[in-house]
Residue, then its C-alpha position, 0 to 999 in steps of 0.5 A: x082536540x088541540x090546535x095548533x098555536x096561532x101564527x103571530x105576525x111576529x112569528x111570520x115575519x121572523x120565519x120569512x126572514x130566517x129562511x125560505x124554501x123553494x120549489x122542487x123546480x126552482x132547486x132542479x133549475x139551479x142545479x141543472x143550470x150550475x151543473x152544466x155551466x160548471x161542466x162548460x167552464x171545466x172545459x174551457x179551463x181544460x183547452x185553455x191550459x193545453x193552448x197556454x202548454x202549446x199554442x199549436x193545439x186545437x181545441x175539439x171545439x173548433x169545428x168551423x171559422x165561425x163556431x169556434x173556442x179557441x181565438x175566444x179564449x185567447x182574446x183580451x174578452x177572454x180575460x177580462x179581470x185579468x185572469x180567464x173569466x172561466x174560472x168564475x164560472x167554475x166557482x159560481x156555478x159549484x156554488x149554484x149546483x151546491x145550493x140547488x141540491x141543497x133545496x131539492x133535498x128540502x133546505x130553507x134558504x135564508x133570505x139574504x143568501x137569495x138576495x145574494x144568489x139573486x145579485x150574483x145572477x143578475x151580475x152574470x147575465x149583464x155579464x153573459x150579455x156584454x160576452x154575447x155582444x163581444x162574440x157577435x160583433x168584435x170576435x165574430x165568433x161562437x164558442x159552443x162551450x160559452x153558448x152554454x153558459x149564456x144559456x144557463x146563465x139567463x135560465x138561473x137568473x130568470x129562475x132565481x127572480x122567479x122565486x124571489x118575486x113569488x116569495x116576496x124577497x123583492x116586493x113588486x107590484x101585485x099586477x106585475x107578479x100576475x102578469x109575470x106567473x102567468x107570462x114567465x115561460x113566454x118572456x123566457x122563450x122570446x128572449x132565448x128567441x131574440x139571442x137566437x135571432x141575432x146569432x141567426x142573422x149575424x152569420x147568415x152567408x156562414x149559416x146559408x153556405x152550409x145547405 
């Protein structure tokens, strides 16, 4: 019978580097998540354009004072480089939803592109996270299209760690990988449960007048 050569750690090294895969999961996640966030931007960007063609118009998501679109887009949050932040998201989740069908059908991606996907996520949901801020205490408003955004924008980011911990992309300590393998589900589901307090809590008399 003939074996396979033996792995140099040479040989080991150079495949880490080149690319790594990724679980079928980790790909549905980054395509789900960059499908959604990009269906919630092209709706945005749609209502943003009717608003700039006539003012007048109202955007089907504005259903009550408190959940509403329309006075978020036209904010100067809404705009915050200068042009509506919806189309970045737009061009990121395209990109995400590209590379997460990419490694459902088995692509290795290379080492830097993770770290790339990786900073990019990170700066999306330091990013979402100052939006939810705006939101909550200066618009006083909540744009479904946008709690769309902020929900995939947190499930990527966390995805994408995820895998980059467990691949040793980012070293960590061996206690910490354990400890987030074995709690990942349970920090993601409290920090969905944290934003959801606050919204709670924020517009409560609203929330309390609708039963």
């Amino acid at each position: 019978m003939i074996h396979p050569p033996a792995r140099t750690p040479n040989a080991a090294t150079a495949q880490h580097v080149q690319g790594a895969g990724a679980s079928r999961g980790t790909g549905l996640v980054m395509l789900v998540a960059g499908t959604l966030g990009w269906l919630a931007s092209f709706q945005l960007a749609v209502d943003d354009w009717r608003l700039l063609k006539d003012p007048s118009y109202q955007p089907p998501c504005n259903i009550s004072p408190v959940v509403s679109c329309g006075s978020v887009m036209s904010s100067p949050e809404g705009s915050v480089f200068g042009f509506p932040n919806m189309l970045l998201g737009l061009g990121a989740f395209a990109a995400v939803a590209v590379l997460g069908a990419a490694v459902l059908a088995g692509t290795r991606l290379h080492r830097r592109l993770w770290l790339a996907l990786a900073a990019g996520a990170l700066a999306g949901v330091v990013f979402v996270h100052w939006l939810i801020v705006q939101s909550l205490y200066e618009l006083n408003k909540i744009c479904p299209y946008c709690a769309v955004v902020w929900v995939v924008t947190i499930a990527l980011f966390w995805c994408v760690t995820l895998h980059c911990v467990n691949h040793g992309i980012f070293p960590v300590p061996h206690s910490l990988l354990v400890l987030l393998r074995d709690t990942h589900w349970m920090l993601l589901g409290a920090w969905y449960g944290v934003i959801a307090l606050l919204v709670l809590t924020r517009f409560w008399p609203y929330w309390s007048s609708l039963t």
